[in-house]
C-alpha positions as CSV (number, residue, x, y, z in Angstrom):
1,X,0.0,0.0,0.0
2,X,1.1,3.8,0.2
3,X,4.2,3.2,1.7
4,X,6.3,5.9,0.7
5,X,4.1,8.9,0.2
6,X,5.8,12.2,-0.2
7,X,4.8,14.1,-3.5
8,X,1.9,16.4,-2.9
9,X,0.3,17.2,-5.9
10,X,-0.1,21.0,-5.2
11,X,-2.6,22.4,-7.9
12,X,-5.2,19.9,-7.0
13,X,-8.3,21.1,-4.7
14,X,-9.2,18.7,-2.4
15,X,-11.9,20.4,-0.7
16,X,-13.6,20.4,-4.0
17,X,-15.1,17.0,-4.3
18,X,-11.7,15.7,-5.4
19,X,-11.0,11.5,-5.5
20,X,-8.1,9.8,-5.5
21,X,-7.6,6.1,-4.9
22,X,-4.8,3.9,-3.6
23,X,-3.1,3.4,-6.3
24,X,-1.9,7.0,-7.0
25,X,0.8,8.3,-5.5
26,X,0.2,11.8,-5.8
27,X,-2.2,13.4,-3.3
28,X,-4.0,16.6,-3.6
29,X,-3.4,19.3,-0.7
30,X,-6.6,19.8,1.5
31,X,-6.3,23.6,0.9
32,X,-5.6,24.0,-2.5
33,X,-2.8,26.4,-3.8
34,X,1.0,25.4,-2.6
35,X,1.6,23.1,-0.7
36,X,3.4,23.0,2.2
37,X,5.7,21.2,4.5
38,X,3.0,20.6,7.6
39,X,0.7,19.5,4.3
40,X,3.1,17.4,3.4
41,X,3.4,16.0,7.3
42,X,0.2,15.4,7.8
43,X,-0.7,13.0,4.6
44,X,2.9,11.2,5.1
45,X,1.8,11.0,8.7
46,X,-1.4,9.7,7.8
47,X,-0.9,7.1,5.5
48,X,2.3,6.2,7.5
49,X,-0.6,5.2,9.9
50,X,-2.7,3.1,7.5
51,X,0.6,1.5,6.3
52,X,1.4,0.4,9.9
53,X,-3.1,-0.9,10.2
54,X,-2.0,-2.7,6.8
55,X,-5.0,-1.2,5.8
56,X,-5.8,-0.2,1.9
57,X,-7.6,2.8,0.6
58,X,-9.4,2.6,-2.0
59,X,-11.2,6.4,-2.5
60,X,-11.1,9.4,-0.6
61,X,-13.5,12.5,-1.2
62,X,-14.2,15.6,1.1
63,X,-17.3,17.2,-0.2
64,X,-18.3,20.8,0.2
65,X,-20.0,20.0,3.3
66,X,-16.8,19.2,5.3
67,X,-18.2,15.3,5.4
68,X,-15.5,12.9,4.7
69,X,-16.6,9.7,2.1
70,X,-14.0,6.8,2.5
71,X,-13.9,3.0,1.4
72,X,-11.4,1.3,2.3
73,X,-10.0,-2.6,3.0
74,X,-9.6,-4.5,5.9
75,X,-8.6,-7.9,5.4
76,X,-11.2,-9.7,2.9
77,X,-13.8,-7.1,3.9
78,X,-14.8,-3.6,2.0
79,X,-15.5,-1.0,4.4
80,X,-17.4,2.4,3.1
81,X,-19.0,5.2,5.7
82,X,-19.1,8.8,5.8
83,X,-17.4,11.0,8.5
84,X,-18.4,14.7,8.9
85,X,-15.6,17.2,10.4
86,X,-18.3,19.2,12.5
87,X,-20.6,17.0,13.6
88,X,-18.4,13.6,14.6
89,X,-21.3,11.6,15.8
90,X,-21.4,9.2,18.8
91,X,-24.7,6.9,17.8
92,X,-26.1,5.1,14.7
93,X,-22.6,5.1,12.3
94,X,-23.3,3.2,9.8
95,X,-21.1,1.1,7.2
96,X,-22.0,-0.3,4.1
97,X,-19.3,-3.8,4.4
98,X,-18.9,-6.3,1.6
99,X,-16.6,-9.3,1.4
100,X,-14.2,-9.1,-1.6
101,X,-13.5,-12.7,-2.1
102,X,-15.3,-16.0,-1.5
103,X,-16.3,-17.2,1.7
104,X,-16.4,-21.2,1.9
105,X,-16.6,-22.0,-1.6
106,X,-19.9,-19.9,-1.8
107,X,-21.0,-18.6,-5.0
108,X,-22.4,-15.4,-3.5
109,X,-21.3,-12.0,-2.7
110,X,-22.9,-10.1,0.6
111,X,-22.8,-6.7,1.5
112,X,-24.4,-5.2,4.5
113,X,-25.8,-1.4,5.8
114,X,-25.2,-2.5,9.8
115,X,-25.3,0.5,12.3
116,X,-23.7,0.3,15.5
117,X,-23.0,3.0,18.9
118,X,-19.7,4.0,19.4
119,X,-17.6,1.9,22.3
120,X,-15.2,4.6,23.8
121,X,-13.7,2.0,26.0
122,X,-12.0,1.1,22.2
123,X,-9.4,4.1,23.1
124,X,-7.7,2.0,25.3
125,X,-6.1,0.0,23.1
126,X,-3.0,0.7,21.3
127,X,-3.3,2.9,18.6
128,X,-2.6,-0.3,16.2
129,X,-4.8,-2.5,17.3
130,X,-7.2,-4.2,14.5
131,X,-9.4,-6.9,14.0
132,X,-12.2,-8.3,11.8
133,X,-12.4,-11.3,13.3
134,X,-16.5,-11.3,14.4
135,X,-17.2,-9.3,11.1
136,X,-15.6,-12.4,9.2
137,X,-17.2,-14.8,11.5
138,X,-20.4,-12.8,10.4
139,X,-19.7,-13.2,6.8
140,X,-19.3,-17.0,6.9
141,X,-22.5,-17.4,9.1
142,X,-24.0,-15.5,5.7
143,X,-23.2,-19.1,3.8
144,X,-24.9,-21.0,5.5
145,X,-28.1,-19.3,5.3
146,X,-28.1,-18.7,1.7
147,X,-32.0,-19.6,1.2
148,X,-33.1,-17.5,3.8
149,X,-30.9,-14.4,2.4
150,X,-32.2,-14.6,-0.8
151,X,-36.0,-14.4,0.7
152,X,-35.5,-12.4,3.5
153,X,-32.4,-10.0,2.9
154,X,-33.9,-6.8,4.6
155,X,-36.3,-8.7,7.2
156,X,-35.3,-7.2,10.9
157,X,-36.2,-10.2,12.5
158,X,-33.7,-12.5,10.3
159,X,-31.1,-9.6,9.9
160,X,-31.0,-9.9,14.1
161,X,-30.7,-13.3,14.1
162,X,-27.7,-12.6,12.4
163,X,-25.6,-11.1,15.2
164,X,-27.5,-12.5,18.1
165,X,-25.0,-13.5,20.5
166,X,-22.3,-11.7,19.3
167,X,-23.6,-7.9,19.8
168,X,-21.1,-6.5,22.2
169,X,-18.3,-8.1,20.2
170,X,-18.9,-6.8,17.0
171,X,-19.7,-3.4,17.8
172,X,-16.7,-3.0,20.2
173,X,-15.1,-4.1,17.0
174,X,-16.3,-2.0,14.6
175,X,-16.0,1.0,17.1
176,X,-12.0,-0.2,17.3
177,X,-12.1,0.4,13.4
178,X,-14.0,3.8,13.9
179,X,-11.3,4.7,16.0
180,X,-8.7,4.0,13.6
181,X,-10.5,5.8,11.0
182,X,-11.0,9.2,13.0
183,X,-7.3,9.1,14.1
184,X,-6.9,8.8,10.2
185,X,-9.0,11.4,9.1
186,X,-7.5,14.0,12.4
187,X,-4.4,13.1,10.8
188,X,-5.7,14.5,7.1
189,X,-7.9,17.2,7.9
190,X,-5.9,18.8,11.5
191,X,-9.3,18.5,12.7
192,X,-9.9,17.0,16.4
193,X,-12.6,15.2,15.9
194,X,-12.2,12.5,18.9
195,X,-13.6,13.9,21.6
196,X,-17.1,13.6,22.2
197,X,-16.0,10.3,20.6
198,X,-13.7,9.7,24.1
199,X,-16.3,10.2,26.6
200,X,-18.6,7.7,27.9
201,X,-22.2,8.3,27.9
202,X,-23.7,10.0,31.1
203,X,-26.3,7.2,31.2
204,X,-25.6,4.0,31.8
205,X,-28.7,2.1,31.8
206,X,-28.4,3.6,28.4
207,X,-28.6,0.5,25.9
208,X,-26.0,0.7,23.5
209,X,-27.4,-0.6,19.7
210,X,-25.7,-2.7,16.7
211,X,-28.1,-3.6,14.0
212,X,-27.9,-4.8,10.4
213,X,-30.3,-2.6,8.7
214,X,-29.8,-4.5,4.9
215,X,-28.5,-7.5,4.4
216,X,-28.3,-7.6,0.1
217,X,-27.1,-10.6,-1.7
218,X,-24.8,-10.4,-4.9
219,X,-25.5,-13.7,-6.8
């Protein structure tokens, strides 16, 4: 992946809707105009970072509404969600996760919408620490239920069956991967965008919620 990032491609204007993907090596500067060497910090620093997750980017876009639209690759998985600089919620993130190669010898492809709350306990790990383990494991329970998917793909009552059991541990794990992804995007933008993310809720009888909200099936 981006290993050795270090030519900022100054005339770009990345606050203009611009992509790039992982495969260039040239990235544009967040401002616009020159660039500049705490630019040119802050996206070696950044993708330094990813490096080190062994993580791969895919596409990176900042639209005019300061909201950040990334996809990027853990392991097998596809991972897409939007982050927005000035309002870095707590509750209801959602990703949109597919599985880029087979799982078990099944012929089918599965992407899911799942919406979880944020774990803050997640900060105290170290900053490198990454897993998709119950996400896979979630995945290959998807084979096994092919008839059912291709029925029921956005019923609520099979999409909890889906995760029942496994609730805490795969939204503590996608809340690890949030983590990883706002200390990415700080790293971008020179936003601070962690801390509401860092304190734990006032209530705790408070449930906190994970739910698939679309389960879709690519035959």
């Amino acid at each position: 992946m981006l290993k050795k990032i270090e030519n900022i491609a100054a005339s770009a204007e990345f606050k203009n809707n611009t992509r790039f993907s992982g495969d260039i090596h040239a990235l544009p500067v967040i401002n616009g105009g020159k660039s500049s060497v705490s630019d040119s910090l802050s996206f070696s620093s950044a993708f330094k970072y990813l490096s080190q997750l062994k993580w791969n980017l895919k596409s990176l876009t900042r639209n005019d509404n300061d909201e950040f639209l990334l996809e990027f690759v853990i392991d097998n998985l596809t991972f897409s969600t939007k982050i927005a600089i000035h309002d870095c919620i707590s509750s209801n993130i959602n990703y949109k996760i597919s599985n880029d190669n087979s799982i078990k010898n099944s012929p089918h492809k599965y992407q899911i919408i799942i919406s979880f709350d944020f774990e803050s306990e997640v900060y105290s790990e170290t900053l490198l620490k990454s897993s998709t383990e119950y996400l896979s494991w979630l995945f290959e329970k998807f084979t096994s239920y092919d008839s059912i998917l291709l029925k029921n793909s956005n019923n609520t009552d099979v999409n909890a069956f889906f995760i029942d059991g496994a609730e805490n541990n795969l939204r503590y794990e996608l809340s690890l991967i949030h983590r990883n992804l706002i200390y990415f995007v700080e790293k971008v933008s020179g936003e601070k965008l962690s801390n509401n993310l860092k304190i734990a809720p006032a209530n705790t009888d408070q449930v906190n919620q994970i739910k698939i909200l679309q389960i879709n099936v690519k035959l």
